[in-house]
Every structure is written in structure tokens, then in C-alpha cells.
VOPAGU-2260 file (C-alpha; in pm, 1 decimal, decimal comma):
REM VOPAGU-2260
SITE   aa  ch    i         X         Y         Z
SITE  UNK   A    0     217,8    2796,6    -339,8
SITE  UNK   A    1      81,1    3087,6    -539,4
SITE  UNK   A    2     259,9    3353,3    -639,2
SITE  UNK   A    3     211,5    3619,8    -330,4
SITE  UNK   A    4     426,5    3330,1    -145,3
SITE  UNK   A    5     100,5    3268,6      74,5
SITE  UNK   A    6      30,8    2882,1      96,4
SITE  UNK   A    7    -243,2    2715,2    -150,3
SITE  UNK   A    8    -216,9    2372,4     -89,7
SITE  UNK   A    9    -407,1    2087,2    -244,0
SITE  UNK   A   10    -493,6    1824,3      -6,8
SITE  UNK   A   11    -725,0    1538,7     -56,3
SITE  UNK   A   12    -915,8    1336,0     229,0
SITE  UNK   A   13    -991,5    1022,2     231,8
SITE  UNK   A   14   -1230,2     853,1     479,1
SITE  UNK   A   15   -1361,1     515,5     554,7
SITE  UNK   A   16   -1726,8     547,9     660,6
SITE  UNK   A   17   -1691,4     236,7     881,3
SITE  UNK   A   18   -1813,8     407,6    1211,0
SITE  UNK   A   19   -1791,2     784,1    1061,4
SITE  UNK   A   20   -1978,0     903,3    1358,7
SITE  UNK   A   21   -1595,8     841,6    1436,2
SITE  UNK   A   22   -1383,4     864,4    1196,6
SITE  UNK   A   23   -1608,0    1203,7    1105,6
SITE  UNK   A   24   -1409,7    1375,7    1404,0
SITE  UNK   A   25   -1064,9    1298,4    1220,9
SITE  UNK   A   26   -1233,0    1513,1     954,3
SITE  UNK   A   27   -1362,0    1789,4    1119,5
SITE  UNK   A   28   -1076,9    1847,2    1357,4
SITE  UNK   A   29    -815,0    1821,7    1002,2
SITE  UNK   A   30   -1016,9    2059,8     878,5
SITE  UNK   A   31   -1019,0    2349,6    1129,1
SITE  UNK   A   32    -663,4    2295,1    1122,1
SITE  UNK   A   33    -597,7    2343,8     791,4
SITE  UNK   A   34    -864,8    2634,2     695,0
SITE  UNK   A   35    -747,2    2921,9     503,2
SITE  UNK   A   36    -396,4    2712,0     454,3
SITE  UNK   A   37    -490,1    2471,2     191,5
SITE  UNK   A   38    -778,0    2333,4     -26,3
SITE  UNK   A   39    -920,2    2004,4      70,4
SITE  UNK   A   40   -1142,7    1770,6    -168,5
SITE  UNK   A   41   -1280,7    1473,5      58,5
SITE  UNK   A   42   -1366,0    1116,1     -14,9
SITE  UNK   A   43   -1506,0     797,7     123,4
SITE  UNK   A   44   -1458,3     459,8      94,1
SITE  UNK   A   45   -1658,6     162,2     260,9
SITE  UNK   A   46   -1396,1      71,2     501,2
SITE  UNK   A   47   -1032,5     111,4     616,6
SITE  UNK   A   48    -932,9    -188,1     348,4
SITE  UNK   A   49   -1019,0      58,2      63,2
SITE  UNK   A   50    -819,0     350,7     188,6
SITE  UNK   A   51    -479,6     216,6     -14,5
SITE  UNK   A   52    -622,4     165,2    -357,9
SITE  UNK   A   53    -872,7     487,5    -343,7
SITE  UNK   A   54    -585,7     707,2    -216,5
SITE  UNK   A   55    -305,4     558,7    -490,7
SITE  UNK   A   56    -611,1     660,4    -763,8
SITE  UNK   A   57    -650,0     998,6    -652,5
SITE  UNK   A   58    -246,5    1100,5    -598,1
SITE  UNK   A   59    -182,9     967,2    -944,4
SITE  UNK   A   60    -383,7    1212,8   -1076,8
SITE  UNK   A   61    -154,8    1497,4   -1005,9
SITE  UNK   A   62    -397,2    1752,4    -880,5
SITE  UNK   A   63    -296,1    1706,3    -476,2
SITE  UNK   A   64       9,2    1827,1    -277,3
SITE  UNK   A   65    -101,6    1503,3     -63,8
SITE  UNK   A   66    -330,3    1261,3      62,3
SITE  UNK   A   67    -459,0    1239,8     431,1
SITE  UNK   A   68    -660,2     825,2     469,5
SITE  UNK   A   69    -867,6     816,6     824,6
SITE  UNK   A   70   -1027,9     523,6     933,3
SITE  UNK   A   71   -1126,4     308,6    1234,1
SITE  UNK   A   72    -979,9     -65,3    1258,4
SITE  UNK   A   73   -1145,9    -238,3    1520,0
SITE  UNK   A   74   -1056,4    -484,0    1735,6
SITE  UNK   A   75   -1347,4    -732,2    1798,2
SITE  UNK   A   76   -1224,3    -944,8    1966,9
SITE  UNK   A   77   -1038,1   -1173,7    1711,5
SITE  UNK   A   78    -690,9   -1062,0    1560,4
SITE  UNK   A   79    -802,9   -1019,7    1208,3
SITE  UNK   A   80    -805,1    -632,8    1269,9
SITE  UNK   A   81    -439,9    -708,4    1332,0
SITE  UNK   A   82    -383,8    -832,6     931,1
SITE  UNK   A   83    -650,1    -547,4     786,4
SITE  UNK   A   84    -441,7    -290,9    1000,7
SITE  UNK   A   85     -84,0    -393,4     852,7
SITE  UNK   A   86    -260,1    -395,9     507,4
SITE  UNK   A   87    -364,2     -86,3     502,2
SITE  UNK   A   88     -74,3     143,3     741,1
SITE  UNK   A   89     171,6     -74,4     449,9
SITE  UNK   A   90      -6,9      19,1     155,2
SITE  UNK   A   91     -32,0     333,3     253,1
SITE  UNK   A   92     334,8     403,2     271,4
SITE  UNK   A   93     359,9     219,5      -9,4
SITE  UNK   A   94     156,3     479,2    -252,6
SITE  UNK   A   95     357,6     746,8     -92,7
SITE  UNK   A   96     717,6     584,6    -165,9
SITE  UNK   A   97     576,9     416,8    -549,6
SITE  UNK   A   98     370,9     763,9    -613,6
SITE  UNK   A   99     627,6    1061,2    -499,1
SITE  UNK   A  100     285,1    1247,9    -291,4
SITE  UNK   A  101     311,3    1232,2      98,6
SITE  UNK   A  102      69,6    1007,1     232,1
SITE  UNK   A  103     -96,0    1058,3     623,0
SITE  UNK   A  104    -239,1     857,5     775,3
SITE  UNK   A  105    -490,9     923,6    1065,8
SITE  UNK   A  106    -626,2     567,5    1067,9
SITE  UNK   A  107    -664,0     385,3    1437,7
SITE  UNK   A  108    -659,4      50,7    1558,7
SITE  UNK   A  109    -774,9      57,0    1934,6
SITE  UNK   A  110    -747,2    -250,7    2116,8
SITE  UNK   A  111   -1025,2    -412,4    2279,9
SITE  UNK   A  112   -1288,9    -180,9    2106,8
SITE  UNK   A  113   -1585,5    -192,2    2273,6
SITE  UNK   A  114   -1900,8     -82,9    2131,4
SITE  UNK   A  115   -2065,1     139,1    2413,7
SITE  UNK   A  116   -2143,1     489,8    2431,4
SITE  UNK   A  117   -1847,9     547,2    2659,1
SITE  UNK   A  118   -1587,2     432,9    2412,8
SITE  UNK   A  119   -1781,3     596,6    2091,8
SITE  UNK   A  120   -1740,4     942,6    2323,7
SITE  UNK   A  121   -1382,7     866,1    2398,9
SITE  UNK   A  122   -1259,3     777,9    2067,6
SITE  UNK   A  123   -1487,4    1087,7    1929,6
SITE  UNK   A  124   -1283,3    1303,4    2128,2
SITE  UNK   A  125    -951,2    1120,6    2064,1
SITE  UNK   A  126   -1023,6    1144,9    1653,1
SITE  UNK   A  127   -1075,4    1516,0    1676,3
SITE  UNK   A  128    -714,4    1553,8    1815,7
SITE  UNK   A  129    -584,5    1291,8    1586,6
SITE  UNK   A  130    -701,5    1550,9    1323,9
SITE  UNK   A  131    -533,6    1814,6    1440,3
SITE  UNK   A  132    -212,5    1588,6    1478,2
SITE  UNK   A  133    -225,5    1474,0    1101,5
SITE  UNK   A  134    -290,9    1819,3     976,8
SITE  UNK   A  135      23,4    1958,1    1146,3
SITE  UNK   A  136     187,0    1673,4    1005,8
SITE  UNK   A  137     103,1    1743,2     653,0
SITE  UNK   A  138     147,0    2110,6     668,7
SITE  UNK   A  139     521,2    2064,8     806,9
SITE  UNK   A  140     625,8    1798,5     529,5
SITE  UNK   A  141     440,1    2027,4     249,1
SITE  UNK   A  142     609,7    2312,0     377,5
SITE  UNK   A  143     960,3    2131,6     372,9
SITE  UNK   A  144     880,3    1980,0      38,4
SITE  UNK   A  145     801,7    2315,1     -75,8
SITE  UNK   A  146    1146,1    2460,4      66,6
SITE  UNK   A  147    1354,1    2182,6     -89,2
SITE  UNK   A  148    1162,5    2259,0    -469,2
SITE  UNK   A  149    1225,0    2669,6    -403,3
């Protein structure tokens, strides 16, 4: 917070660019949320298995209030998405709890994912509000972090 009590808050993003013409829309819809509330740095990683190591690096540095991961686990046809998805919703949490920075997560694991321009539209659409969802998310825990610290 700065000192005119208006909100500054340091947020970093962190993406997977497996299917970004996807995961983009978590992105862009987080970021119209949050404009003129907070500062956001963004990031990428090759895929949704990165997210947990990438986003422990960047909230041990200190310089974030917290640390949004988006990504796009799909199901294709074989349950391995099922073991990649655990890995990374758990070690997610887990930088939050062994870190002390909230951690969001906007990553999805659709079932049955199939790879047609129908399903690329809806889950476009769907990522955009999924954005808007983890940015309200964010701002509420900041702001209650931010009341507890006052």
C-alpha cells in the first residue's frame, strides 16, 4: 500500500504457454481486472508442470504481494493429466504455505478436451472469466492480508 492509503500491489503472473491461445485469456481477463489496482510482472513457463518451481523462485524473492500460475491441463484421453494436475494444484499450495506469499491458481483441467475449434472458443471464453475470478480472488486476500498487518 503506499502511503495515500490507495492500493499498489505487486503481483506476479505466471503462465504456461502450453495452448496460450488459451491460457492467454486467463491473462488478459486478470489483467483488466486488476488495472490501476496493482502492478503485475508476467512470466512463462513451457507447461503447467513448471508453474510450481518458477512461481516458488519468483515469491522468494520478496518483491510480490503474490503469485497468480495459469495453465491448461489437458485431458487426452489417458489419465496422466490426472497425476500432472495433482502435481501442480499441490505444489502450488505448497509454495504458498512453505513461502508465506498467497498463491492463485487459475490453472484448468477440462475433461475430455477435445482439440476443435469449438472447444478452443469455449474454453477461450471460459479462461477470460476464470481471470476475472482469480483476480477478485487475489485482491480480497491482499486486501485482508493488508488489514490484518495495519
Amino acid at each position: 500500500m503506499t502511503a495515500n492509503n490507495q492500493e499498489a500491489f505487486r503481483i506476479a503472473f505466471v503462465q504456461s504457454s502450453w495452448h496460450d491461445e488459451i491460457v492467454n485469456q486467463a491473462r488478459d481477463g486478470f489483467l483488466s481486472a486488476v488495472e490501476g489496482v496493482a502492478t503485475v510482472e508476467t512470466f512463462e513457463v513451457p507447461g503447467a508442470f513448471e508453474l510450481p518451481l518458477h512461481v516458488r523462485t519468483i515469491a522468494q524473492t520478496g518483491r510480490f504481494d503474490a503469485v497468480v500460475a495459469a495453465g491448461f491441463v489437458v485431458d487426452g484421453g489417458i489419465y496422466r493429466h490426472e497425476f500432472v494436475a495433482d502435481a501442480v494444484i499441490s505444489g502450488l499450495m505448497n509454495v504458498q504455505l512453505d513461502v508465506g506469499v498467497p498463491v492463485f491458481s487459475s490453472v484448468l483441467t477440462p475433461q475430455q478436451f477435445h482439440d476443435s475449434d469449438d472447444h478452443r472458443q469455449f474454453f477461450k471464453q471460459h479462461m477470460v472469466g476464470k481471470g476475472h475470478e482469480v483476480a477478485a480472488a487475489c485482491l480480497t486476500t491482499l486486501r485482508a492480508r493488508a488489514a490484518i498487518a495495519a
